[in-house]
PyMOL Python script that loads the backbone (N, CA, C, O; Angstrom):
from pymol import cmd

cmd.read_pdbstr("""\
ATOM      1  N   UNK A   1      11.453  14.911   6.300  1.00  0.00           N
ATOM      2  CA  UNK A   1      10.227  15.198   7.011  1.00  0.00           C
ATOM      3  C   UNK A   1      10.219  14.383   8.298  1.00  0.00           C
ATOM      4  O   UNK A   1      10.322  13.168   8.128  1.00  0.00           O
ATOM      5  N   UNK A   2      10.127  14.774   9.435  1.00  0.00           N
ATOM      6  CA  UNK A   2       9.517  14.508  11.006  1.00  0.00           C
ATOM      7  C   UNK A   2       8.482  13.863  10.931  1.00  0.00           C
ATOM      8  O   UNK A   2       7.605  14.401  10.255  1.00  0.00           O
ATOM      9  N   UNK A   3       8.135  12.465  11.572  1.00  0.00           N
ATOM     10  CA  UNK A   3       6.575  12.343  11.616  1.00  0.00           C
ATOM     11  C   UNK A   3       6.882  11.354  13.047  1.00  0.00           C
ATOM     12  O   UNK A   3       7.904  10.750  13.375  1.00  0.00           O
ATOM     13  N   UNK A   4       5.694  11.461  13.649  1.00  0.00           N
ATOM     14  CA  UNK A   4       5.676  10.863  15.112  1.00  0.00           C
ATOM     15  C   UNK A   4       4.658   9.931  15.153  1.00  0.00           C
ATOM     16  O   UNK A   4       3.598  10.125  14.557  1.00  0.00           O
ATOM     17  N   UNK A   5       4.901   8.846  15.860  1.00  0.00           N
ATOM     18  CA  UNK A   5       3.925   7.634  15.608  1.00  0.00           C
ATOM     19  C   UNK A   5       3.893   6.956  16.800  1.00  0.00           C
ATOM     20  O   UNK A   5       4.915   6.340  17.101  1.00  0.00           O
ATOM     21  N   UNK A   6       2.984   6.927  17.527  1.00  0.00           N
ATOM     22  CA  UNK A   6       2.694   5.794  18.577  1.00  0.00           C
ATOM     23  C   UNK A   6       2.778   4.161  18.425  1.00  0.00           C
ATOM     24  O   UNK A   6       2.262   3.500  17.523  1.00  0.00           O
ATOM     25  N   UNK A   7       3.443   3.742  19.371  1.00  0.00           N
ATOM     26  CA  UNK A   7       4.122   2.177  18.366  1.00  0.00           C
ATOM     27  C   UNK A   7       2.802   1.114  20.083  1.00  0.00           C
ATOM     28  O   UNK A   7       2.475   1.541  21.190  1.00  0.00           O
ATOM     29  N   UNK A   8       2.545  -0.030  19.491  1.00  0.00           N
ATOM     30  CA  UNK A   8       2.112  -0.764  20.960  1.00  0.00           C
ATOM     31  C   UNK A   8       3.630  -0.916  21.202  1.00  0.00           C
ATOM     32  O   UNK A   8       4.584  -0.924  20.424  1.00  0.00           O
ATOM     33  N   UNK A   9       3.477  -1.095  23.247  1.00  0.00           N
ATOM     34  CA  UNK A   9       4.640  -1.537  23.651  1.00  0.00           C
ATOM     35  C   UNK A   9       5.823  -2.785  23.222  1.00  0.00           C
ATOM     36  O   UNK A   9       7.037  -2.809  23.428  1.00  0.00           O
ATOM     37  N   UNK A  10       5.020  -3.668  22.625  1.00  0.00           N
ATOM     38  CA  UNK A  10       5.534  -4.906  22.135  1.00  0.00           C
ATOM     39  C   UNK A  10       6.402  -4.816  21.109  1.00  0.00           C
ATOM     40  O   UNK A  10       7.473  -5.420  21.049  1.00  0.00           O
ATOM     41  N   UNK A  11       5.904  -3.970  20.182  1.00  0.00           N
ATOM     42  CA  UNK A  11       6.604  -3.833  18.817  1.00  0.00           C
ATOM     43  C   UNK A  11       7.921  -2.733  19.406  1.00  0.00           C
ATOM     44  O   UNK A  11       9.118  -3.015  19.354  1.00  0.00           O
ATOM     45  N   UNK A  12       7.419  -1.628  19.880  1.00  0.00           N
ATOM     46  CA  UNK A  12       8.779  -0.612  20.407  1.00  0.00           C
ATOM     47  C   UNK A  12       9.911  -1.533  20.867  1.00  0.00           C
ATOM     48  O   UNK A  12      11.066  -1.298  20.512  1.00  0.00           O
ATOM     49  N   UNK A  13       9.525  -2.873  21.870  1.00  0.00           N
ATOM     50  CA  UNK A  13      10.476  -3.756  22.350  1.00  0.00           C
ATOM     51  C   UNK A  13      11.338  -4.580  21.449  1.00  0.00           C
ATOM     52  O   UNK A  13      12.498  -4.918  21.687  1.00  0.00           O
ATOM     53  N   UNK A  14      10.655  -4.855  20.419  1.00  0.00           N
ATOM     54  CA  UNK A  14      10.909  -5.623  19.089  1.00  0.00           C
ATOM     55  C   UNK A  14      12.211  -4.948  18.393  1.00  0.00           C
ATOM     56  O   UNK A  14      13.359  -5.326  18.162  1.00  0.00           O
ATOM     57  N   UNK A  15      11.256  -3.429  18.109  1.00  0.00           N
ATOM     58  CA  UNK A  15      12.659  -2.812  17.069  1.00  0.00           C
ATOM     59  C   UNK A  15      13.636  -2.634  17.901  1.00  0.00           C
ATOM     60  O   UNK A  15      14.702  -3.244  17.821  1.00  0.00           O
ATOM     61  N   UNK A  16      13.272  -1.517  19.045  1.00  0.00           N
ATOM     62  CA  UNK A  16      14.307  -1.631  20.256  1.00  0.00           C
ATOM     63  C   UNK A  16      15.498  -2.981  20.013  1.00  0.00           C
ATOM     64  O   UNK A  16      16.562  -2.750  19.438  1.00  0.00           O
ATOM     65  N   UNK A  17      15.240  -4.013  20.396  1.00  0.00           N
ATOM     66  CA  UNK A  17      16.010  -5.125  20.472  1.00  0.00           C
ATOM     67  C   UNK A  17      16.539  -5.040  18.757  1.00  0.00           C
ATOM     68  O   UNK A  17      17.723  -4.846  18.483  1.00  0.00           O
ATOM     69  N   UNK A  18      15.714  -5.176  17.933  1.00  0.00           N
ATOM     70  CA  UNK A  18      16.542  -5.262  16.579  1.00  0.00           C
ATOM     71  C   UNK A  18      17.538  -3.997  16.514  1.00  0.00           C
ATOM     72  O   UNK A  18      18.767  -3.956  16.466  1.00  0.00           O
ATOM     73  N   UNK A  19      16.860  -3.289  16.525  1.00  0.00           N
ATOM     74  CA  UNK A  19      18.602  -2.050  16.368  1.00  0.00           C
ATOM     75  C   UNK A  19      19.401  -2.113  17.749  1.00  0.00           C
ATOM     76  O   UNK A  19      20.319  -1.298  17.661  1.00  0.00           O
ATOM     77  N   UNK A  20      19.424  -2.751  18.986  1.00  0.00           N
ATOM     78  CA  UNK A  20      20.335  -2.938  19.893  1.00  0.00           C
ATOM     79  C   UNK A  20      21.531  -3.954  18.980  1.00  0.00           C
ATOM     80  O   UNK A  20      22.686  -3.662  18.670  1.00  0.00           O
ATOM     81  N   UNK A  21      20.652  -5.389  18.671  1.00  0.00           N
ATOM     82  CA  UNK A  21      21.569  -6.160  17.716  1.00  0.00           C
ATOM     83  C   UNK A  21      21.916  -5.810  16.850  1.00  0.00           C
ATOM     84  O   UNK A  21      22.783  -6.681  16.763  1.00  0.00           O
ATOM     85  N   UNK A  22      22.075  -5.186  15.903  1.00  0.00           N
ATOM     86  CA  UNK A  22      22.602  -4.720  14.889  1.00  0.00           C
ATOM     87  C   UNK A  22      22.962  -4.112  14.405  1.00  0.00           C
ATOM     88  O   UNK A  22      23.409  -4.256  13.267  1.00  0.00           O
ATOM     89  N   UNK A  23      22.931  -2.951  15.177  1.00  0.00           N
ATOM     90  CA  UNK A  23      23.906  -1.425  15.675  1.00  0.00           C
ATOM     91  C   UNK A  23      23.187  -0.357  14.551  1.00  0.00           C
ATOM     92  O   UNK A  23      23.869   0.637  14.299  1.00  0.00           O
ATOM     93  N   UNK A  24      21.856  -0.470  13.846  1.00  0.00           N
ATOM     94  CA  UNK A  24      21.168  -0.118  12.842  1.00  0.00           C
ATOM     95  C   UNK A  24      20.393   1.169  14.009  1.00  0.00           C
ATOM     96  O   UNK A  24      20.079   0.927  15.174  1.00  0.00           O
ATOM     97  N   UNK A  25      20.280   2.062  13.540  1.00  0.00           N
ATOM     98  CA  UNK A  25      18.860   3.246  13.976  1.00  0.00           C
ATOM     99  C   UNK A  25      17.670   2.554  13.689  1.00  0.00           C
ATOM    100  O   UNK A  25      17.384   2.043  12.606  1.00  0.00           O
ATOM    101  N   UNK A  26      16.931   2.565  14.804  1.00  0.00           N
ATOM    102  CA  UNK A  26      15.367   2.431  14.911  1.00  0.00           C
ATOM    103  C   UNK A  26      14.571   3.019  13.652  1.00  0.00           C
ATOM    104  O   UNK A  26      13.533   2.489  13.256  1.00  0.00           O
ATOM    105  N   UNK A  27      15.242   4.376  12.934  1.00  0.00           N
ATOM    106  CA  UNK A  27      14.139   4.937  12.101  1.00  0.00           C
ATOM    107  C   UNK A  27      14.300   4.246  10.794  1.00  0.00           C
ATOM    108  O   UNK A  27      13.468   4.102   9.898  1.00  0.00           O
ATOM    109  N   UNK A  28      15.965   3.709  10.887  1.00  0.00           N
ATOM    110  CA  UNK A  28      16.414   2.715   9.402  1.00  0.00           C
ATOM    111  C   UNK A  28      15.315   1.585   9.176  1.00  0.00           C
ATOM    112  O   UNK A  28      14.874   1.355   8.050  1.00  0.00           O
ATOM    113  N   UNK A  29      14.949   0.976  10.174  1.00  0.00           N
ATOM    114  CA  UNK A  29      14.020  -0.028  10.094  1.00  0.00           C
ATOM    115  C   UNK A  29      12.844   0.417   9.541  1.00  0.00           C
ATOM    116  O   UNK A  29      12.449   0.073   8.427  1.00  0.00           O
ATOM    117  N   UNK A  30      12.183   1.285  10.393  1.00  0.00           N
ATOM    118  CA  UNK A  30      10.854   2.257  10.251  1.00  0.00           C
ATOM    119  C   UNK A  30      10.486   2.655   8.809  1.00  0.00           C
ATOM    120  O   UNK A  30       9.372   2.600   8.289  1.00  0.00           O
ATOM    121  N   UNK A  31      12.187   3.259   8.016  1.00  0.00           N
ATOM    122  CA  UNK A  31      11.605   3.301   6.920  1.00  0.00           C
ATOM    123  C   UNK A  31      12.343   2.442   6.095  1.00  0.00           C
ATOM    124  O   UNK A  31      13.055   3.111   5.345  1.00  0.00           O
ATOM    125  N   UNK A  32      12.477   1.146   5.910  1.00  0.00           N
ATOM    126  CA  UNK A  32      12.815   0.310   5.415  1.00  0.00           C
ATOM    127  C   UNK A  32      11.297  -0.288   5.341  1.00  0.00           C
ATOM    128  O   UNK A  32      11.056  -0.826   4.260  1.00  0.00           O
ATOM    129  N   UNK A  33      10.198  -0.296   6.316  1.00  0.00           N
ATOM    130  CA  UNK A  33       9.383  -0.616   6.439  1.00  0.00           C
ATOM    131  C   UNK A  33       7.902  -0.098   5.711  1.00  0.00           C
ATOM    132  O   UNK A  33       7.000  -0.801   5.254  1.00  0.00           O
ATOM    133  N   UNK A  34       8.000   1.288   5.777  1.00  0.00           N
ATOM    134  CA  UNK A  34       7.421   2.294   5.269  1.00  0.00           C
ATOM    135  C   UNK A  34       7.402   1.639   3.834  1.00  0.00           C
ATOM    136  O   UNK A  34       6.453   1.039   3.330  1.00  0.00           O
ATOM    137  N   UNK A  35       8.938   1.930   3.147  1.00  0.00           N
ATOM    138  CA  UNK A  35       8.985   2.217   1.785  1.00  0.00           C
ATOM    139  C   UNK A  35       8.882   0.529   1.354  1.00  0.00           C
ATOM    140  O   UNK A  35       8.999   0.117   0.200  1.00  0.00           O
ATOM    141  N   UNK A  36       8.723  -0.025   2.138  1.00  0.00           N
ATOM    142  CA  UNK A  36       8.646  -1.798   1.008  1.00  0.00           C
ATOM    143  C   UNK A  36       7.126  -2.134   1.083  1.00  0.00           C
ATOM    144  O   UNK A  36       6.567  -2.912   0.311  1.00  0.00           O
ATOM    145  N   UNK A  37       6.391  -1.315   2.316  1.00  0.00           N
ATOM    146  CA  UNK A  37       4.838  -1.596   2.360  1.00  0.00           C
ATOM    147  C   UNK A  37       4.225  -0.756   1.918  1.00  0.00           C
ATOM    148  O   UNK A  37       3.005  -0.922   1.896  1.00  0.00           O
ATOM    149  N   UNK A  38       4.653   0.196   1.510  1.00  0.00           N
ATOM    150  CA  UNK A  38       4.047   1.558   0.937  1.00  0.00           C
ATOM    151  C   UNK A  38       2.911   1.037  -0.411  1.00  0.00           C
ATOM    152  O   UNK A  38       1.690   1.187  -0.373  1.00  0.00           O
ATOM    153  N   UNK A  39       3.773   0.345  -1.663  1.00  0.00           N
ATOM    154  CA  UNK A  39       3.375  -0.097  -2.615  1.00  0.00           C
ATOM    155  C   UNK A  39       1.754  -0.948  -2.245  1.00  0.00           C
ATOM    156  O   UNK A  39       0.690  -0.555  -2.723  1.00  0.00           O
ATOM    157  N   UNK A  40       1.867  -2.012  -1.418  1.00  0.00           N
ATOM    158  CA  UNK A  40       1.009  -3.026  -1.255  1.00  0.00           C
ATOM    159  C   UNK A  40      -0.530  -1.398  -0.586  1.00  0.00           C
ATOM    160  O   UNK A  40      -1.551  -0.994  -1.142  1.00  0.00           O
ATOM    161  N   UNK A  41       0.055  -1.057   0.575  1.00  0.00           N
ATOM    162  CA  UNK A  41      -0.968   0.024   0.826  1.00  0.00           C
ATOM    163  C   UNK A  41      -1.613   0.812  -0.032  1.00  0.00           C
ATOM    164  O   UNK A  41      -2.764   1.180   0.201  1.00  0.00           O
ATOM    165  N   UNK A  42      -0.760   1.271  -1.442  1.00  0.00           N
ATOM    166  CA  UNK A  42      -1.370   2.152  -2.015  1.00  0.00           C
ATOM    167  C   UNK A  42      -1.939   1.397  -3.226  1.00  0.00           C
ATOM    168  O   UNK A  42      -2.195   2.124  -4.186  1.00  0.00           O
ATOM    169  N   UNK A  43      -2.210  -0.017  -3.388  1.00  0.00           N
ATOM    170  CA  UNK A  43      -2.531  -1.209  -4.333  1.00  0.00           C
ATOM    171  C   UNK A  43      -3.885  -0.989  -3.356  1.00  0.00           C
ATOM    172  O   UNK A  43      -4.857  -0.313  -3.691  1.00  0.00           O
ATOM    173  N   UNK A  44      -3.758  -1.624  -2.219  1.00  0.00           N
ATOM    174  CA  UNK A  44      -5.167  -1.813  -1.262  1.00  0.00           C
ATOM    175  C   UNK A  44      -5.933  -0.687  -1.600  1.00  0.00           C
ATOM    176  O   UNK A  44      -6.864  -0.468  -2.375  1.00  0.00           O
ATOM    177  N   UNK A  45      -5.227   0.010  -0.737  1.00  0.00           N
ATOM    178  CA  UNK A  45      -6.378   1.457  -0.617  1.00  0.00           C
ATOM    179  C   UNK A  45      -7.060   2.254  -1.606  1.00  0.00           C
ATOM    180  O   UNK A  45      -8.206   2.697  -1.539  1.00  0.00           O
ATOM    181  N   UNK A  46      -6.114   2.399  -2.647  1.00  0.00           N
ATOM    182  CA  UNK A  46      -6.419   3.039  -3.894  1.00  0.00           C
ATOM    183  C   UNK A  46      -7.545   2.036  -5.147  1.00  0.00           C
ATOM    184  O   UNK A  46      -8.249   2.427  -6.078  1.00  0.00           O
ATOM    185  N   UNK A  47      -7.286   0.762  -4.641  1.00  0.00           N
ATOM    186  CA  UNK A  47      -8.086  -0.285  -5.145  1.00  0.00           C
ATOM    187  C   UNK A  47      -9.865  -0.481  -4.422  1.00  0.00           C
ATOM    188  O   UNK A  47     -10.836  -0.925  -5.036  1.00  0.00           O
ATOM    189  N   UNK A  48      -9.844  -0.157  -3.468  1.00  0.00           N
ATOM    190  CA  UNK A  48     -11.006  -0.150  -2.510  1.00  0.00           C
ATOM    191  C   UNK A  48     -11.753   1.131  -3.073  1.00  0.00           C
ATOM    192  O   UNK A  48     -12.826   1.193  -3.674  1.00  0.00           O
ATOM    193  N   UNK A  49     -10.739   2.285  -2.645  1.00  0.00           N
ATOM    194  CA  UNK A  49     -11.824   3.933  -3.228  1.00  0.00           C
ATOM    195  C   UNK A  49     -12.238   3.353  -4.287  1.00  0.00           C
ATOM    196  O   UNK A  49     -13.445   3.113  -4.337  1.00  0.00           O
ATOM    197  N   UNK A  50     -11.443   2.987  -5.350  1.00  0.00           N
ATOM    198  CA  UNK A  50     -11.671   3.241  -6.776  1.00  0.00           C
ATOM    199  C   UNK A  50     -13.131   2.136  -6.663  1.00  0.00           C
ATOM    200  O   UNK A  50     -13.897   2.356  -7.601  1.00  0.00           O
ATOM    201  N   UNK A  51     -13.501   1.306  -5.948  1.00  0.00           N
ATOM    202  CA  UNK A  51     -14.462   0.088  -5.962  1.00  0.00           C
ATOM    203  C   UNK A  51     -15.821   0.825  -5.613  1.00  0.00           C
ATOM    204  O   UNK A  51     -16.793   0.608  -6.336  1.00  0.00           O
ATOM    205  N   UNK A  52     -15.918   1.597  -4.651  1.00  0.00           N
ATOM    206  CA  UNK A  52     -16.208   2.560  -3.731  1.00  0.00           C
ATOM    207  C   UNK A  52     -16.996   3.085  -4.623  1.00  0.00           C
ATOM    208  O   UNK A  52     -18.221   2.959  -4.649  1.00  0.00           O
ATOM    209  N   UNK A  53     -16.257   3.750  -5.461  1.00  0.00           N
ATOM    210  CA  UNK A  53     -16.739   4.952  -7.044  1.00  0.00           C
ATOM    211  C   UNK A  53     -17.470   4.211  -7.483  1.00  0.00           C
ATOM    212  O   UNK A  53     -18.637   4.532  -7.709  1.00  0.00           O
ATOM    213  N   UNK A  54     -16.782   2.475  -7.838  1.00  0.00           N
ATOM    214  CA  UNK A  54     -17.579   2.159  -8.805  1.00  0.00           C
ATOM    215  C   UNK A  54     -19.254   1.560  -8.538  1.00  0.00           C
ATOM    216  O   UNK A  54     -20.198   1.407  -9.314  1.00  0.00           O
ATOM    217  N   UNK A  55     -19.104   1.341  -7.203  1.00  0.00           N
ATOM    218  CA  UNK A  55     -20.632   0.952  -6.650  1.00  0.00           C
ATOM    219  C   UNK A  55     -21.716   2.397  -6.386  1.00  0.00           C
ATOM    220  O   UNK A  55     -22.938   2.512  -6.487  1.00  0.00           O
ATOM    221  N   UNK A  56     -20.960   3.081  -6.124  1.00  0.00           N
ATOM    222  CA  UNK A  56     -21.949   4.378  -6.280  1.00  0.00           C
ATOM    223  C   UNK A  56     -22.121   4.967  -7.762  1.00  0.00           C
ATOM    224  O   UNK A  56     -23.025   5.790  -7.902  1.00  0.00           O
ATOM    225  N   UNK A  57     -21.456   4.678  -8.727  1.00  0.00           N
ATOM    226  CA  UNK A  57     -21.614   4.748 -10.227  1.00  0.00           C
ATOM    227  C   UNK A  57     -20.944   5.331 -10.524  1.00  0.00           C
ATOM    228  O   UNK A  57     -20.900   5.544 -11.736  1.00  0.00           O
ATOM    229  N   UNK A  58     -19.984   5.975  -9.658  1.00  0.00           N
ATOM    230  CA  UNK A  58     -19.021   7.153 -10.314  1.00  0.00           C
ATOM    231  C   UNK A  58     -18.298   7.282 -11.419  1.00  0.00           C
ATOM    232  O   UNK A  58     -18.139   8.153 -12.275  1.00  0.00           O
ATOM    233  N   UNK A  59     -17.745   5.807 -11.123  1.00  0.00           N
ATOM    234  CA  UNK A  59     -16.570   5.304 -12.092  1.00  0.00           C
ATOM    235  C   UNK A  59     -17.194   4.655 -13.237  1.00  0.00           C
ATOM    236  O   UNK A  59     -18.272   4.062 -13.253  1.00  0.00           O
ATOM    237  N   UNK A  60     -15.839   4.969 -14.812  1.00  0.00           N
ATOM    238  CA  UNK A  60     -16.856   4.918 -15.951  1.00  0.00           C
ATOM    239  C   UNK A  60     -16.259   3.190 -16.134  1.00  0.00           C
ATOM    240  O   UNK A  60     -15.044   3.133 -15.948  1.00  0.00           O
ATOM    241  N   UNK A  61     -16.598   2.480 -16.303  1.00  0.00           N
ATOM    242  CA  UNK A  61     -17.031   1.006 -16.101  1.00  0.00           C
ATOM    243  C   UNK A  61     -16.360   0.507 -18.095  1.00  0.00           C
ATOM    244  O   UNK A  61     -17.214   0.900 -18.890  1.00  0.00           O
ATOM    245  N   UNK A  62     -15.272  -0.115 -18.755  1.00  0.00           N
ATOM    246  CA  UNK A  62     -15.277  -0.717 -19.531  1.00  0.00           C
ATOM    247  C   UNK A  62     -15.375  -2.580 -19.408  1.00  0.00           C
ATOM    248  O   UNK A  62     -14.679  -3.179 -18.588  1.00  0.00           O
ATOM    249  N   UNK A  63     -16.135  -3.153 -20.152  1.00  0.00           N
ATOM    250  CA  UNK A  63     -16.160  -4.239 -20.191  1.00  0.00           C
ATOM    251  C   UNK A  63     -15.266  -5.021 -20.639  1.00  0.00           C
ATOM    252  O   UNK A  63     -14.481  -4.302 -21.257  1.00  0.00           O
ATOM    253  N   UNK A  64     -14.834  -6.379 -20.698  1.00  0.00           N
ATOM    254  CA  UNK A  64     -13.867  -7.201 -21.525  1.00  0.00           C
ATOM    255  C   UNK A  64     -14.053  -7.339 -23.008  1.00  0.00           C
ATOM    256  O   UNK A  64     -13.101  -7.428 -23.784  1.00  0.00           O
ATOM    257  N   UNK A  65     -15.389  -7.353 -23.398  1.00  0.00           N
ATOM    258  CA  UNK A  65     -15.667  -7.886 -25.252  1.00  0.00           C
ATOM    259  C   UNK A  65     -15.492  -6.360 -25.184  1.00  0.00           C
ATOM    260  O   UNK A  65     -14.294  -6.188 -25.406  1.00  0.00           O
ATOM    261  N   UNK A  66     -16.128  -5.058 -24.974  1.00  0.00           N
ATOM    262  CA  UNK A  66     -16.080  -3.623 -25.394  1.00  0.00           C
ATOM    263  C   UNK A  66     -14.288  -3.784 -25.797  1.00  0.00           C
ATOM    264  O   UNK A  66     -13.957  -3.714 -26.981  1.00  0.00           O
ATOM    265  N   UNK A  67     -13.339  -3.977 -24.816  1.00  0.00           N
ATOM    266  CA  UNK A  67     -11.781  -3.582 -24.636  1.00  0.00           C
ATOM    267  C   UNK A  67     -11.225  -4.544 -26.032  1.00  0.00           C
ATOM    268  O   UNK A  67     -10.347  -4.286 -26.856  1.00  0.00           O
ATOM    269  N   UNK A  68     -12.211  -5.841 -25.887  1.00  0.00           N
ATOM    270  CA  UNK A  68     -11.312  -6.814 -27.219  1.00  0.00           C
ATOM    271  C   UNK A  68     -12.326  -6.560 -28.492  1.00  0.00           C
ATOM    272  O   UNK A  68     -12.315  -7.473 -29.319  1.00  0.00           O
ATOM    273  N   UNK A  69     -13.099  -5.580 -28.736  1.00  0.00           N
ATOM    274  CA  UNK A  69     -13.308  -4.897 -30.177  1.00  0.00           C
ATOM    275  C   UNK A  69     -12.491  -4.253 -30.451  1.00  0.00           C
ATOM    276  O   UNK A  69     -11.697  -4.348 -31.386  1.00  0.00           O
ATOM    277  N   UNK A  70     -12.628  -3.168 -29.300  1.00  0.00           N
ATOM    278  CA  UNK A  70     -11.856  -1.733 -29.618  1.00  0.00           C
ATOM    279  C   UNK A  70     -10.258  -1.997 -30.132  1.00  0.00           C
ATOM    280  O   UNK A  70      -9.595  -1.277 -30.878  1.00  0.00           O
ATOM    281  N   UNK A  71      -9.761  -3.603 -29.313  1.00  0.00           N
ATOM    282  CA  UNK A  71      -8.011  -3.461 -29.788  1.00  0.00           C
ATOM    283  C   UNK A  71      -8.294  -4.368 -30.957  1.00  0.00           C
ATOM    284  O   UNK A  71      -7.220  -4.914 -31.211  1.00  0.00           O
ATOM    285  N   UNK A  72      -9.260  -4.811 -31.825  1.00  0.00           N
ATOM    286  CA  UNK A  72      -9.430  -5.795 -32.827  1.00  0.00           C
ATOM    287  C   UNK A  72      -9.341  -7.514 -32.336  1.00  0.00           C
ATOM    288  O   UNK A  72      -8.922  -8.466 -32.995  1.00  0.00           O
ATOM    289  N   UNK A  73      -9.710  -7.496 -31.417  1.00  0.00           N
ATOM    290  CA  UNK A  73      -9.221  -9.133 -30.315  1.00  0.00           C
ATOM    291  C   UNK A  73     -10.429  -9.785 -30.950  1.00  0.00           C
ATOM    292  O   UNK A  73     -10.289 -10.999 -31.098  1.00  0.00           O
ATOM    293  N   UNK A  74     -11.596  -9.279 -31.369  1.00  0.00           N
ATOM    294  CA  UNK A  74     -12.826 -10.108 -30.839  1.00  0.00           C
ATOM    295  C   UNK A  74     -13.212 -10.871 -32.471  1.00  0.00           C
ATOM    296  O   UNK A  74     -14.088 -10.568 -33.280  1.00  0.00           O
ATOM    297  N   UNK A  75     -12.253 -11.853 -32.512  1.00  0.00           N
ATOM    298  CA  UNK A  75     -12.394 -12.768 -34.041  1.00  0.00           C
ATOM    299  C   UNK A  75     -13.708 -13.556 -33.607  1.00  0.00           C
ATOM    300  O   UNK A  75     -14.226 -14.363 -34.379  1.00  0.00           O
TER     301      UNK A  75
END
""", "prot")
cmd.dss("prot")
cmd.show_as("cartoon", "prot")
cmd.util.cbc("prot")
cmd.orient("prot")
């Protein structure tokens, strides 16, 4: 898949210079970058909606003593 991205000038200069040194493609970096931050982004983001739900009530809400009955925890 193609995708096009506006970079600030600073950073274009950055990778620029890193794949000049290291004889690497600009997009090797890009998605070297993508795929190691991907995880942390979809931890954030998917962690926020889901918060989101839960302040508007959406989301169905279990407690800690409810979770340690139900697995037999609560001596």
């Amino acid at each position: 898949m193609a995708v096009s991205i506006r970079l600030d000038p600073e950073i274009e200069r950055r990778l620029d210079h890193l794949a000049a040194q290291t004889g690497r493609a600009k997009s090797y970096y890009l998605r070297e970058l993508i795929e190691g931050g991907l995880d942390d982004l979809e931890d954030f983001y998917l962690a926020d909606a889901t918060m989101e739900r839960v302040r508007k009530g959406q989301e169905n809400i279990v407690s800690g003593l409810q979770v340690r009955k139900e697995l037999g925890l609560d001596h």
